[in-house]
Backbone as JSON, one array per atom type, in Angstrom:
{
  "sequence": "XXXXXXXXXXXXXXXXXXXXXXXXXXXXXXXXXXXXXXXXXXXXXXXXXXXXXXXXXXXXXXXXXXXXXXXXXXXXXXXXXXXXXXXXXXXXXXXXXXXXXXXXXXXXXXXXXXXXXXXXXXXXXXXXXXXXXXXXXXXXXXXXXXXXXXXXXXXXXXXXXXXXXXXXXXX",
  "N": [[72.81, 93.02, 109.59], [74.17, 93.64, 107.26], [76.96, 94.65, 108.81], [77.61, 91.94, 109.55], [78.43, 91.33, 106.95], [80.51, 92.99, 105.96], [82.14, 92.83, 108.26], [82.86, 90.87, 107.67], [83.82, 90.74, 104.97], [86.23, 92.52, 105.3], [87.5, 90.5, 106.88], [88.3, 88.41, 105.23], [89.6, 90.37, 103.52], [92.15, 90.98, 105.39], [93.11, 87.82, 105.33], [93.83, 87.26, 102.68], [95.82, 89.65, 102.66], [97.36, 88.42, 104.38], [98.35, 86.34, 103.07], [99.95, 87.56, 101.09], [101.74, 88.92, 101.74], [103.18, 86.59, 102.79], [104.31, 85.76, 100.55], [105.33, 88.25, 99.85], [107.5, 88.43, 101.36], [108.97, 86.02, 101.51], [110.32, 86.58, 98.95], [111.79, 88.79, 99.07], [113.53, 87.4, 101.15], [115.45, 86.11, 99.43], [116.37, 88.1, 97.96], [117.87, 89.59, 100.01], [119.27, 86.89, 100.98], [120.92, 86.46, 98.74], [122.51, 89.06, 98.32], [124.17, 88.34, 101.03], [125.95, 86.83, 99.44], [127.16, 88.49, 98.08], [129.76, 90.41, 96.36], [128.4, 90.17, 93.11], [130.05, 88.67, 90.13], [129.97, 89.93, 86.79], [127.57, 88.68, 84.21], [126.79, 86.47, 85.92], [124.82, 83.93, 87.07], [123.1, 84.13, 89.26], [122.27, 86.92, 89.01], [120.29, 86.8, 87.52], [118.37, 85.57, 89.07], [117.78, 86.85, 91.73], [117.38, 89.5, 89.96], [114.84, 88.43, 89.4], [113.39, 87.6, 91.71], [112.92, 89.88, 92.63], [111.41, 91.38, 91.13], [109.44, 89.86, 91.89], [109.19, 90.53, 94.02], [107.91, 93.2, 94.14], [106.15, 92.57, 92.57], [104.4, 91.27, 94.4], [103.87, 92.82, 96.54], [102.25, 94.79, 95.46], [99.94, 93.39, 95.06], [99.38, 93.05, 97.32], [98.13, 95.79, 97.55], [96.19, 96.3, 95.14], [94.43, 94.58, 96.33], [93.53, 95.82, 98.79], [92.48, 98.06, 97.32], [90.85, 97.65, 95.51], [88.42, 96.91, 97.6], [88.08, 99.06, 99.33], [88.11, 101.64, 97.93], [88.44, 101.27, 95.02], [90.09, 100.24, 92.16], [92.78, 102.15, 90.63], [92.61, 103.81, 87.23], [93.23, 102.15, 84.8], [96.35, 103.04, 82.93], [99.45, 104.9, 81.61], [100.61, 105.78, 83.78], [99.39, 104.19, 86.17], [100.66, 101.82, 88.05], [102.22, 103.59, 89.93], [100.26, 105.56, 90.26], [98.55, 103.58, 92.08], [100.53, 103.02, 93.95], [100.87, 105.98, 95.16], [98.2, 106.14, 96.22], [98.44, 104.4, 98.09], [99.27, 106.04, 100.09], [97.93, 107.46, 101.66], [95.3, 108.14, 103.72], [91.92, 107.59, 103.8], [89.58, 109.54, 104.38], [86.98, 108.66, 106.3], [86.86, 105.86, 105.19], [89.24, 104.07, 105.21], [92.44, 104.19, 106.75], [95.53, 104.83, 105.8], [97.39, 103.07, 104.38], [100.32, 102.54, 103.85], [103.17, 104.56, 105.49], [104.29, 108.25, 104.07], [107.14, 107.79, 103.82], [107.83, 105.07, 103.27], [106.49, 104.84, 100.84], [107.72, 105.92, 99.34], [110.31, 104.52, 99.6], [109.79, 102.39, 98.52], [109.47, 102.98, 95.62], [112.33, 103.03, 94.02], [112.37, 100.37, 93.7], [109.78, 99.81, 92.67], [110.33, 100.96, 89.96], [112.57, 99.37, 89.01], [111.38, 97.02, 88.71], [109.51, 97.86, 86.19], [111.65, 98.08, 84.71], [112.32, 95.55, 84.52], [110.89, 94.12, 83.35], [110.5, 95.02, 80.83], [113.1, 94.61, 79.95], [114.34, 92.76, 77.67], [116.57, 91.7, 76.38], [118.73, 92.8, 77.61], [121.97, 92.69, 79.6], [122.06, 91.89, 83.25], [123.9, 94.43, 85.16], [125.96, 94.3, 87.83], [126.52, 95.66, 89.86], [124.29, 97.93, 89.91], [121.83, 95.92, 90.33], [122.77, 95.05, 93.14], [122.35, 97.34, 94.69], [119.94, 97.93, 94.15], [118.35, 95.61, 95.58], [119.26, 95.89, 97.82], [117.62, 98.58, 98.15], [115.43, 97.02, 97.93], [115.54, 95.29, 100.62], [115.6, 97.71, 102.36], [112.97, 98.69, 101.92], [111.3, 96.02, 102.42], [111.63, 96.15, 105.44], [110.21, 98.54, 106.2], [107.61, 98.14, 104.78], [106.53, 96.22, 106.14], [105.89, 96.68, 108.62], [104.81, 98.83, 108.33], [102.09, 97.31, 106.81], [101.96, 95.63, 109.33], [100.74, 97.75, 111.0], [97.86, 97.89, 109.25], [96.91, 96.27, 109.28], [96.39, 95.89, 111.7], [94.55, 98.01, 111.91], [92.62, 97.0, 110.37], [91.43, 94.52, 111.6], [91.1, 95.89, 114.49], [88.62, 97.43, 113.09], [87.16, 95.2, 112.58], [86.45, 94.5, 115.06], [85.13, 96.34, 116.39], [82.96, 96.21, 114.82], [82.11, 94.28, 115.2], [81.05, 94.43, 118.3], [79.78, 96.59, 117.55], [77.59, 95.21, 116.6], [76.64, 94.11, 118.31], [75.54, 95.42, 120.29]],
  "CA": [[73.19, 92.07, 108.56], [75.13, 94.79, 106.01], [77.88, 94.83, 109.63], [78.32, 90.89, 109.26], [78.92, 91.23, 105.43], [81.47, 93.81, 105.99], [82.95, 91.99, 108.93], [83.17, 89.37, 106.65], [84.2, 91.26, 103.94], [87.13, 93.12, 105.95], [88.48, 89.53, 107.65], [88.92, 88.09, 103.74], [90.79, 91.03, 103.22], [93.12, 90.22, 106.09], [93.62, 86.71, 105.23], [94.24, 87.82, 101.82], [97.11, 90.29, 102.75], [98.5, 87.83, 104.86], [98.96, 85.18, 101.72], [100.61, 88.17, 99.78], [103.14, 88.91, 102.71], [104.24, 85.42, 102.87], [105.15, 85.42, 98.94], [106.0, 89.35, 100.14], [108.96, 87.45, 102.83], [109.84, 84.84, 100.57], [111.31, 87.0, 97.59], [113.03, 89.64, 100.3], [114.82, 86.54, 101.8], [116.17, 86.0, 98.41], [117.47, 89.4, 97.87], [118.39, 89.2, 101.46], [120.51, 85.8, 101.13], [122.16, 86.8, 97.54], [123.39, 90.36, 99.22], [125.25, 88.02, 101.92], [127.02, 86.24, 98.46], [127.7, 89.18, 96.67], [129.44, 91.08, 94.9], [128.34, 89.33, 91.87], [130.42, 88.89, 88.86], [129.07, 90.05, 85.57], [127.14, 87.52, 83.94], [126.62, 85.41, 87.01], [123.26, 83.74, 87.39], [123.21, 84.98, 90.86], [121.74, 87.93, 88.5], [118.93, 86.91, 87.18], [117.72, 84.9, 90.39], [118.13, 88.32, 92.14], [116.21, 90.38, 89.43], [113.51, 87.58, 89.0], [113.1, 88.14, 93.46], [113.12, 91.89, 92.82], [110.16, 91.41, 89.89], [107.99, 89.19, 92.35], [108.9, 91.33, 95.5], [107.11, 94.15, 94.26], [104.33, 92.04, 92.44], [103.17, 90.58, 95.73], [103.38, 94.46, 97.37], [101.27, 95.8, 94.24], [99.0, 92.49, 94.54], [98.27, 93.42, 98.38], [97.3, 97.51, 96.96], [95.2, 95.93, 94.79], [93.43, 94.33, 97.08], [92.94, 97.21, 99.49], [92.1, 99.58, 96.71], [89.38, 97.1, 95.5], [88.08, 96.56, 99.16], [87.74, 100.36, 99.88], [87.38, 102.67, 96.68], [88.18, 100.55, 93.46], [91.65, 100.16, 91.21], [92.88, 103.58, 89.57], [92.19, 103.75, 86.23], [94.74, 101.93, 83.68], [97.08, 104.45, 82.38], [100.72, 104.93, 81.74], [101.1, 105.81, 85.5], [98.44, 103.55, 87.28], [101.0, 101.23, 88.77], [102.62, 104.71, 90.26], [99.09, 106.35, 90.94], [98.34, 102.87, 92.96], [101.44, 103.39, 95.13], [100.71, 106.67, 96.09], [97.05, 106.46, 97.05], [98.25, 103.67, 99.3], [99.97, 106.48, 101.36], [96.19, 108.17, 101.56], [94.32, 108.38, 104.27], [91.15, 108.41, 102.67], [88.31, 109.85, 105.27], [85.66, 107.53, 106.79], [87.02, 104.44, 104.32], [90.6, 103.62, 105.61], [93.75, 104.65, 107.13], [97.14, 104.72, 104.74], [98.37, 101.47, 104.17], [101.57, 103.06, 103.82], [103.54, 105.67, 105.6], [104.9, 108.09, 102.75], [108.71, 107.26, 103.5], [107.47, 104.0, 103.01], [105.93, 104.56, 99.18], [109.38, 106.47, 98.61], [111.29, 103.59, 99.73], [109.34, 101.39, 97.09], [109.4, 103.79, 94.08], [113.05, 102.26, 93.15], [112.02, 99.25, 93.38], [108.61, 99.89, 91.12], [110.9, 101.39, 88.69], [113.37, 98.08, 88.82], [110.09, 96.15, 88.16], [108.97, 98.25, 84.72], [112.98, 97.61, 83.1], [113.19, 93.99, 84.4], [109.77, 93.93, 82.63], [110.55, 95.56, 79.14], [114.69, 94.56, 79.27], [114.45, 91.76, 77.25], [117.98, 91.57, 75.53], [120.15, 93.98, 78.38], [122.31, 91.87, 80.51], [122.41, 92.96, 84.54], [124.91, 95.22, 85.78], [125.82, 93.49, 89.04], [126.49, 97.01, 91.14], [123.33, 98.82, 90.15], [121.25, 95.22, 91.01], [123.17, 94.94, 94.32], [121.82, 98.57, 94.94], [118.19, 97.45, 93.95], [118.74, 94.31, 96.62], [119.53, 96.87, 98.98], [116.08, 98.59, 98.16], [114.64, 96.05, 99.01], [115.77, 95.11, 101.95], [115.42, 98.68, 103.12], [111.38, 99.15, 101.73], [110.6, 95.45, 102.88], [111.82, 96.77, 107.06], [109.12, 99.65, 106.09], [106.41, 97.81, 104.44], [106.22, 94.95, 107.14], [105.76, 97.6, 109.81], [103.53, 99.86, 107.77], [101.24, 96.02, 107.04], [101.2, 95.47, 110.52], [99.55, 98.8, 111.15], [96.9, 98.48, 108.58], [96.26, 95.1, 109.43], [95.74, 96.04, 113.33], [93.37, 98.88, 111.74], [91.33, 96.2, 110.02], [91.21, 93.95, 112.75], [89.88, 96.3, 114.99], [87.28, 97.42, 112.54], [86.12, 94.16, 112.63], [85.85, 94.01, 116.45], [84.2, 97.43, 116.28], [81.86, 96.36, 114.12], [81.0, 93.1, 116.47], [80.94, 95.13, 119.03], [78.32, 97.82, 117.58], [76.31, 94.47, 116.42], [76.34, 93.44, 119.78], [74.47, 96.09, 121.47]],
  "C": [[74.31, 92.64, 107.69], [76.66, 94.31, 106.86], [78.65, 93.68, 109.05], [79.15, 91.15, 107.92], [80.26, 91.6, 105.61], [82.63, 93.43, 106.4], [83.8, 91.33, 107.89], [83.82, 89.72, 105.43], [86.42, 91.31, 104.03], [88.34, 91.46, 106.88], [89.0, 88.27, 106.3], [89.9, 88.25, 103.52], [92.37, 90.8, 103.66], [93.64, 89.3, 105.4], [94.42, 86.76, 103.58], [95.95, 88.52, 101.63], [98.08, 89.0, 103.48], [99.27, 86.51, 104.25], [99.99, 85.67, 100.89], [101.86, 88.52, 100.51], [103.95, 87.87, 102.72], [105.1, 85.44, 101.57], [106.28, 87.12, 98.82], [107.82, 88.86, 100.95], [109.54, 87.18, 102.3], [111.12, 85.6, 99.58], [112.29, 88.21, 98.2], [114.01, 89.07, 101.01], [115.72, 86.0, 100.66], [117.29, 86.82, 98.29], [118.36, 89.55, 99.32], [119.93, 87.89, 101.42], [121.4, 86.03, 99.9], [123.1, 87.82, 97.92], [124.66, 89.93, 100.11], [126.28, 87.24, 100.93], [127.91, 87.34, 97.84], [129.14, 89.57, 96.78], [129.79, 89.93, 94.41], [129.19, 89.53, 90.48], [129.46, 89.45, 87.73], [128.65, 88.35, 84.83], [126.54, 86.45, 85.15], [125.35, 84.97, 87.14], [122.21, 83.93, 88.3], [121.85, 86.28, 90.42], [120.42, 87.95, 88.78], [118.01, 86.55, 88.41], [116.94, 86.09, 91.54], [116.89, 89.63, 91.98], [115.05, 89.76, 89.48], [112.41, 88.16, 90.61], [112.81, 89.5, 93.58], [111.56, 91.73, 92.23], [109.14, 91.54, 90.85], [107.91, 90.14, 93.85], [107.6, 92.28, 95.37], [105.42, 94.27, 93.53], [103.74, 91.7, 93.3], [102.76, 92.07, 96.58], [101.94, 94.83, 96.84], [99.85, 94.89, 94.47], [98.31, 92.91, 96.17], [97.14, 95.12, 98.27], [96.56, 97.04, 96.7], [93.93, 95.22, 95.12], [92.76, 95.28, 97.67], [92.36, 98.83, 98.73], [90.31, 99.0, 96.11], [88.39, 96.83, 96.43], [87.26, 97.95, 99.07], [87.09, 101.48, 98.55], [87.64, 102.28, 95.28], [89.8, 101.07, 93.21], [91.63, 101.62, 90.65], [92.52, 102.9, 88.32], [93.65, 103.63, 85.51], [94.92, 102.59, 82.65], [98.29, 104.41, 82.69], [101.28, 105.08, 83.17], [100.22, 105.01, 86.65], [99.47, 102.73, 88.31], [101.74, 102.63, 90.13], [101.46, 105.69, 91.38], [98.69, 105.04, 92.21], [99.3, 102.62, 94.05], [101.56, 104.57, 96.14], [99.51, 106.95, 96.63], [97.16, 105.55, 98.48], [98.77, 104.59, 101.0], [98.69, 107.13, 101.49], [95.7, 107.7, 102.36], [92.97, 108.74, 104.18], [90.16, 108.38, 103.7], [87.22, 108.79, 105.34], [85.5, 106.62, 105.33], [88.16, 103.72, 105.02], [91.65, 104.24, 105.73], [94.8, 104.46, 105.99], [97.26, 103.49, 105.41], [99.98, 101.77, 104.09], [102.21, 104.29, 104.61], [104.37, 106.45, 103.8], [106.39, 107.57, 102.6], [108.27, 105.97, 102.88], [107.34, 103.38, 101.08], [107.31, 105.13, 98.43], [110.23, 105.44, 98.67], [111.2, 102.56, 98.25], [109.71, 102.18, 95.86], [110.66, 103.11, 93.29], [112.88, 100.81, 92.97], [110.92, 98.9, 92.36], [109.51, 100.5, 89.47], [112.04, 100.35, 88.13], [112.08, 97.38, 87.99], [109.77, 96.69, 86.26], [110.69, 97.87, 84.12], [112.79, 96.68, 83.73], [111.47, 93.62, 83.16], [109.77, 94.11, 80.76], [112.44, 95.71, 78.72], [114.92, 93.07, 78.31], [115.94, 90.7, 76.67], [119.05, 92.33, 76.64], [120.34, 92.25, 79.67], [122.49, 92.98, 81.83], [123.23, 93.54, 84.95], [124.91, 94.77, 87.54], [126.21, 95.07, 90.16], [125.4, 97.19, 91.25], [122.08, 97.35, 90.8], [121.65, 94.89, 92.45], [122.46, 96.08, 95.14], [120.38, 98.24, 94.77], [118.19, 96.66, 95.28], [118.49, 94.96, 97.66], [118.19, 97.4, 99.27], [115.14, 98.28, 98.72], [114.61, 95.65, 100.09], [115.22, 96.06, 103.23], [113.57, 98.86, 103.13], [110.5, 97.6, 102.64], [110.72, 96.09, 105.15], [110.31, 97.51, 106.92], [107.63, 99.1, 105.58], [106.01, 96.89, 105.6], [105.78, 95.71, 108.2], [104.4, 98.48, 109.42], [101.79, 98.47, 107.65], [100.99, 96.0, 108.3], [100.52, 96.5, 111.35], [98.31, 98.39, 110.73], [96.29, 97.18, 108.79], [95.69, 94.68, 110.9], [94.63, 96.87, 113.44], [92.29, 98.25, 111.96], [90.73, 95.09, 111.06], [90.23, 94.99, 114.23], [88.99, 97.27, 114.45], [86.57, 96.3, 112.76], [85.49, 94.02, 113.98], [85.05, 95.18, 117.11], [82.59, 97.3, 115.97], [80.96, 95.29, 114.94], [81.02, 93.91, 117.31], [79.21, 96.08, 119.06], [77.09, 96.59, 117.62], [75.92, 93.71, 117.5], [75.25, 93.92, 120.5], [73.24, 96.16, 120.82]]
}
């Protein structure tokens, strides 16, 4: 009975990640299709559209962690570095719970992008600098290649956990 739960638990999770990938896609084909406009003037609205896609890229990443950290061993503890500490446990292999969700190139690739996220978060009054956001864009582009690859690992893990687990409840 506990197996089903789990099953059941573990094929949530899935469906879960694969809601946060789509909104994950979406805001990478943004940065993706502005990159083929650019370079952006200063001021251009191009900007904000850009940074707004950058924001949500790495909220839907952070929103699949948070799943898989609540799933397996619970959220770090909120603290000036939790969003930071929840990026690098995802490269963690954590013994008889779950494989890394991340390779580490992977959590390195993200880091400029988590650090785009905290100033578009607390710039309230700074207008964008259209180089260094073109360079973010880029980021992205480069961490989503790596996260989509690293996802479809962790999501072939969980999958066959689940068919493991029918399996054991079979015999």
């Amino acid at each position: 009975m506990a197996d089903g739960r789990a099953e059941a638990a573990l094929n949530v999770l899935v469906q879960e990640i694969r809601a946060d990938r789509e909104a994950l896609d979406r805001h990478a084909a943004v940065t993706r299709d502005a990159l083929r406009g650019g370079p952006w003037p200063e001021g251009s609205p191009t900007l904000a559209v850009v940074a707004v896609a950058v924001h949500h890229f790495y909220g839907a990443a952070e929103s699949i962690f948070e799943r898989v950290a609540r799933a397996f061993e619970g959220t770090p503890a909120k603290s000036d570095r939790w969003h930071q500490d929840l990026l690098e446990r995802m490269s963690l292999a954590i013994d008889d719970m779950r494989p890394a969700v991340l390779r580490r190139e992977t959590a390195r690739a993200l880091g400029p992008v988590l650090g785009f996220r905290h100033f578009f978060r607390h710039a309230y009054a700074v207008s964008f600098d259209p180089r260094r956001l073109e360079l973010t864009a880029e980021d992205v582009r480069r961490a989503h290649e790596l996260v989509s690859v690293d996802l479809d690992a962790f999501e072939g893990a969980l999958l066959s956990a689940c068919a493991s687990k029918s399996g054991s409840a079979a015999t």
